[in-house]
N, CA, C and O of each residue as an XYZ file, in Angstrom:
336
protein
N     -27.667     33.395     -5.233
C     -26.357     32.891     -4.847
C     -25.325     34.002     -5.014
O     -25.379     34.728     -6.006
N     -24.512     34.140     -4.203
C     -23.255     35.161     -3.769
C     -22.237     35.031     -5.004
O     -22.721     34.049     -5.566
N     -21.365     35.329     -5.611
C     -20.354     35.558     -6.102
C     -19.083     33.967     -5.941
O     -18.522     33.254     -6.774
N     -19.105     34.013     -4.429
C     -18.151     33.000     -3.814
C     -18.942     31.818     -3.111
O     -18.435     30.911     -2.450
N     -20.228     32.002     -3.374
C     -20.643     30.543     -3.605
C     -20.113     29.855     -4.291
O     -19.394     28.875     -4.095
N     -20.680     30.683     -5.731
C     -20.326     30.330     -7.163
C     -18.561     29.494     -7.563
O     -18.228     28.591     -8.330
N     -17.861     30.307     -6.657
C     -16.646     29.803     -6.751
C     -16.818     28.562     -6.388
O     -16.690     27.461     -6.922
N     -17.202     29.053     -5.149
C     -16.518     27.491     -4.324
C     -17.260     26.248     -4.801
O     -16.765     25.122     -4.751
N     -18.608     26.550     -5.315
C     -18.935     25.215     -6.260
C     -18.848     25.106     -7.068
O     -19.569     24.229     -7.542
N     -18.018     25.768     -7.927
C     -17.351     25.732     -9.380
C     -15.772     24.747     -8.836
O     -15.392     23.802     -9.527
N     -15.056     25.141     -7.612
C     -13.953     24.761     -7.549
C     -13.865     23.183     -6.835
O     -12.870     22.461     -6.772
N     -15.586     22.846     -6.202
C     -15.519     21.152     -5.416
C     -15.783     20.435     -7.052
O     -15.547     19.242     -7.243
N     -16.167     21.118     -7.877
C     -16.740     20.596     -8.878
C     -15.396     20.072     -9.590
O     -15.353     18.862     -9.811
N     -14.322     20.837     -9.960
C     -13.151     21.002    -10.257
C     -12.769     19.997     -9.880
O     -12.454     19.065    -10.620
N     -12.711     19.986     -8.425
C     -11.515     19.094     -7.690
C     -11.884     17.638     -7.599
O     -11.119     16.677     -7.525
N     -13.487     17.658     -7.624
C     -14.071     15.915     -8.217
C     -13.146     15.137     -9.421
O     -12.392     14.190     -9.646
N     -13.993     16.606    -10.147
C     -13.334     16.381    -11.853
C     -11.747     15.253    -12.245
O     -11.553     14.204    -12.858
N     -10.438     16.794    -11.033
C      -9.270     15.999    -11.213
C      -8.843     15.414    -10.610
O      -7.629     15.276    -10.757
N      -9.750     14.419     -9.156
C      -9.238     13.108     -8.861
C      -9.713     12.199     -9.766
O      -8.795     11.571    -10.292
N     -10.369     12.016     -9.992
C     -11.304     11.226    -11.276
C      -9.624     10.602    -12.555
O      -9.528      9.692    -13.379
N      -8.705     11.606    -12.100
C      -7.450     11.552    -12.893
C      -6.676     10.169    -12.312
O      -5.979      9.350    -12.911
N      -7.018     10.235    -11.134
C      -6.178      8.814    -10.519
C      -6.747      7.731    -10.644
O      -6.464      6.854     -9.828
N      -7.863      7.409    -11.851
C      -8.624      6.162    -11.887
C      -8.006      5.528    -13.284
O      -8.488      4.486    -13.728
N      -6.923      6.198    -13.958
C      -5.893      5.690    -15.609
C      -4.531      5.355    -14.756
O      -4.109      4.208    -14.609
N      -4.163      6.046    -14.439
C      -2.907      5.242    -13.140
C      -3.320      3.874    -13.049
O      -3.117      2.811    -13.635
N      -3.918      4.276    -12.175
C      -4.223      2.722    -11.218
C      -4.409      1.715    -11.780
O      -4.055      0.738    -11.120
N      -5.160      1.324    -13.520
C      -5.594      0.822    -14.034
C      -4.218      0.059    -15.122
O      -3.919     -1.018    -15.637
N      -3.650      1.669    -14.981
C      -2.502      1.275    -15.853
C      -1.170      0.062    -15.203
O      -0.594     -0.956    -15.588
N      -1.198      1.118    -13.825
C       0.038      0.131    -12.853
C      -0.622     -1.627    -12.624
O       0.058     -2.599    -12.295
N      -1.702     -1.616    -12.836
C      -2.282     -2.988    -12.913
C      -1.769     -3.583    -13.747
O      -0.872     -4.375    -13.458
N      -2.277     -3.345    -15.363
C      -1.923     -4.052    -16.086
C      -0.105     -4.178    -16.298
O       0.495     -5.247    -16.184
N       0.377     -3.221    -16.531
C       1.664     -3.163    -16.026
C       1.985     -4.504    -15.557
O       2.134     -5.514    -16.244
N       2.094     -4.343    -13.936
C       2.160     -5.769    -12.928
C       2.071     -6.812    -13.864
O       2.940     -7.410    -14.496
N       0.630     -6.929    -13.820
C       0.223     -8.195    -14.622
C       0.855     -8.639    -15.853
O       0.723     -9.838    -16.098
N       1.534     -7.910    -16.707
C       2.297     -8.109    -17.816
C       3.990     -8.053    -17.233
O       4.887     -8.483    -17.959
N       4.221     -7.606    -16.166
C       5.928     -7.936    -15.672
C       5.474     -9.163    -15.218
O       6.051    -10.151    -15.672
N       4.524     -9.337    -14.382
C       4.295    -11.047    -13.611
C       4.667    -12.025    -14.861
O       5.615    -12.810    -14.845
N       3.606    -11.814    -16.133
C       3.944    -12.609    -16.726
C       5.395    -13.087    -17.729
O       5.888    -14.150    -18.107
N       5.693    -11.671    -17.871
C       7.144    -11.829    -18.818
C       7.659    -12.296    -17.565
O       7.940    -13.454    -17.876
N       8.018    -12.160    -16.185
C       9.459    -13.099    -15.844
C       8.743    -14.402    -15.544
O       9.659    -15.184    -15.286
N       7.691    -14.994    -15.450
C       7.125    -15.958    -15.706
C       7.612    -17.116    -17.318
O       7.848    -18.321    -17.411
N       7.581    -16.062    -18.264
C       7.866    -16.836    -19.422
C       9.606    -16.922    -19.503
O      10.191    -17.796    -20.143
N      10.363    -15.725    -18.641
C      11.926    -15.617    -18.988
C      12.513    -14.975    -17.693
O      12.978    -13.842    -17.567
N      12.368    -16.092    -16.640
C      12.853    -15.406    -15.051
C      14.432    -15.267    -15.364
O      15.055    -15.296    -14.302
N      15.181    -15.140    -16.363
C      16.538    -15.104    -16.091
C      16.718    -13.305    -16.443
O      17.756    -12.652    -16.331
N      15.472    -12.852    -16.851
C      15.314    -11.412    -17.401
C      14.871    -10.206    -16.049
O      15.098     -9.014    -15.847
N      14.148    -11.279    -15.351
C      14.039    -10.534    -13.696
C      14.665     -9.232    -13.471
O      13.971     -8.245    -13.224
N      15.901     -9.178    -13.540
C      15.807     -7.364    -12.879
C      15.599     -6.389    -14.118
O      15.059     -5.311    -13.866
N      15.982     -6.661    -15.466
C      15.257     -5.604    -16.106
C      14.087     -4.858    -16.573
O      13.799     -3.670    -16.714
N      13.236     -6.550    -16.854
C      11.670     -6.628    -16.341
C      11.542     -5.365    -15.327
O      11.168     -4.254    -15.703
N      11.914     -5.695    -13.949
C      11.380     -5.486    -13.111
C      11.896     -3.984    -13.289
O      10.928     -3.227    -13.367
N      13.295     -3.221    -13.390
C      13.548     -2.156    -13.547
C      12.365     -1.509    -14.441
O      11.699     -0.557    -14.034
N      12.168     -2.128    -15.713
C      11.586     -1.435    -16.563
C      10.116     -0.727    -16.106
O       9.782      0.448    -16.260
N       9.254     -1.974    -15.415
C       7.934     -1.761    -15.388
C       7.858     -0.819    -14.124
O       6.879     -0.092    -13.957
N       9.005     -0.852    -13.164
C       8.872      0.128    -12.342
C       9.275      1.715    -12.252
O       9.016      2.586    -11.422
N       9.937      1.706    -13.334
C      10.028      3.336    -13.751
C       9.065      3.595    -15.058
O       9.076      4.691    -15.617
N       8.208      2.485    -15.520
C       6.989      3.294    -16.319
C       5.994      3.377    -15.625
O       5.044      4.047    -16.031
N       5.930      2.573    -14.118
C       4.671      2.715    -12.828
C       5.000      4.403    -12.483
O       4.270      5.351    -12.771
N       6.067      4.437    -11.917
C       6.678      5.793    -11.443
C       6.181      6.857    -12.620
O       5.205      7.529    -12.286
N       6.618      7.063    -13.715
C       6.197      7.866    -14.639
C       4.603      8.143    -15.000
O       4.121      9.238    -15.291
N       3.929      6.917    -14.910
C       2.397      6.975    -14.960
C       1.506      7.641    -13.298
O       0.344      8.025    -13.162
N       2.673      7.542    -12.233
C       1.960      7.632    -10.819
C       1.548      9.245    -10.913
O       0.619      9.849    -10.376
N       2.673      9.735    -11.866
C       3.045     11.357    -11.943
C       1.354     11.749    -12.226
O       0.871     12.703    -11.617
N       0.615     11.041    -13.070
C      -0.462     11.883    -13.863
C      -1.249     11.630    -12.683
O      -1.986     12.613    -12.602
N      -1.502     10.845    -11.712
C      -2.208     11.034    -10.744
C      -2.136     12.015    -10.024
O      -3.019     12.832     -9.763
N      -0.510     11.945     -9.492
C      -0.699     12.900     -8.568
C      -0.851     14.378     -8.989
O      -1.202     15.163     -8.109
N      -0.628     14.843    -10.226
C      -0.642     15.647    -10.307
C      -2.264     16.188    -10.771
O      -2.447     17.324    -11.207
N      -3.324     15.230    -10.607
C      -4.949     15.408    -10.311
C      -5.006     15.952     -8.804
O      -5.308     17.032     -8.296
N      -4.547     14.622     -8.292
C      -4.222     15.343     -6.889
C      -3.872     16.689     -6.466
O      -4.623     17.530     -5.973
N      -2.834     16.766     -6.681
C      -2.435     18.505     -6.831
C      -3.114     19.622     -7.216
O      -2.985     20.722     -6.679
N      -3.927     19.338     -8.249
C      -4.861     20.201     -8.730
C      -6.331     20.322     -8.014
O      -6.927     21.364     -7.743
N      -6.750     18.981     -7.783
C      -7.868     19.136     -6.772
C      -7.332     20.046     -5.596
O      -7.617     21.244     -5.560
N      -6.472     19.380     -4.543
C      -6.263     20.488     -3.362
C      -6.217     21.814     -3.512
O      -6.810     22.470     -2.656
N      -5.414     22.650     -4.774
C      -5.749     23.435     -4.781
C      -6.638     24.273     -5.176
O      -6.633     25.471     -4.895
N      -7.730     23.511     -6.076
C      -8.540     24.364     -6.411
C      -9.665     24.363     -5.026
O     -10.337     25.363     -4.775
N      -9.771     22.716     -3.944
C     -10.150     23.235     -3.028
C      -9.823     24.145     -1.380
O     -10.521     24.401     -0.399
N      -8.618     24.369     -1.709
C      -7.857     25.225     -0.479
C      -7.347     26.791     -0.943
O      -7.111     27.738     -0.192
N      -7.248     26.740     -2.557
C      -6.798     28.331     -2.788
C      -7.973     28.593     -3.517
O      -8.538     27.940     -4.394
N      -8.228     29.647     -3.000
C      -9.316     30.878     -3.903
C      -8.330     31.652     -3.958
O      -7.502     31.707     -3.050
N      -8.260     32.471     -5.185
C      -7.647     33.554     -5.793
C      -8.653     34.636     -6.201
O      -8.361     35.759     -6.611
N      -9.455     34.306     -6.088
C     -10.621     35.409     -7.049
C     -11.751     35.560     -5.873
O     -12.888     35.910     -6.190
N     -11.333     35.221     -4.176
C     -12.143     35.269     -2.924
C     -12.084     36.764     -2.661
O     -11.065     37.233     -2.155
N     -13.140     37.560     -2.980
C     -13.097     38.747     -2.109
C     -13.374     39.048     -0.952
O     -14.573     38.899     -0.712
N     -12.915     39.327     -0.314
C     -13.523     39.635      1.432
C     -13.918     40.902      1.603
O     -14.347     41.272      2.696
């Protein structure tokens, strides 16, 4: 095997690795939901702060995804260490 084989299946390997990052998000913005559903369920007169609240800790948790995301693409679109 070549040099930049090596990369490039060191770097799909990588980029598996940090989508694998967007599977604590998702899990999280669930339960989330499911716990705003239920608090304005028990106290609907609390409705927009509830709802403010759980949607800027969704927003704050979306960050760690995407930023798997981010890291996969580039480890599969930039080589830095590609010699030609």
């Amino acid at each position: 095997m070549s040099d930049n084989a090596i990369i490039h299946a060191c770097s799909a390997i990588g980029a598996g690795l940090a989508v694998i990052a967007g599977i604590g998000p998702g899990v999280g913005q669930g339960i989330a939901a499911g716990h705003g559903a239920a608090a304005v369920g028990r106290n609907p007169g609390a409705k927009g702060d509830i709802m403010s609240t759980m949607l800027l800790g969704q927003a704050v948790a979306e960050t760690t995804g995407l930023y798997g995301l981010l890291v996969a693409l580039l480890l599969l679109f930039v080589h830095p260490l590609d010699i030609q």
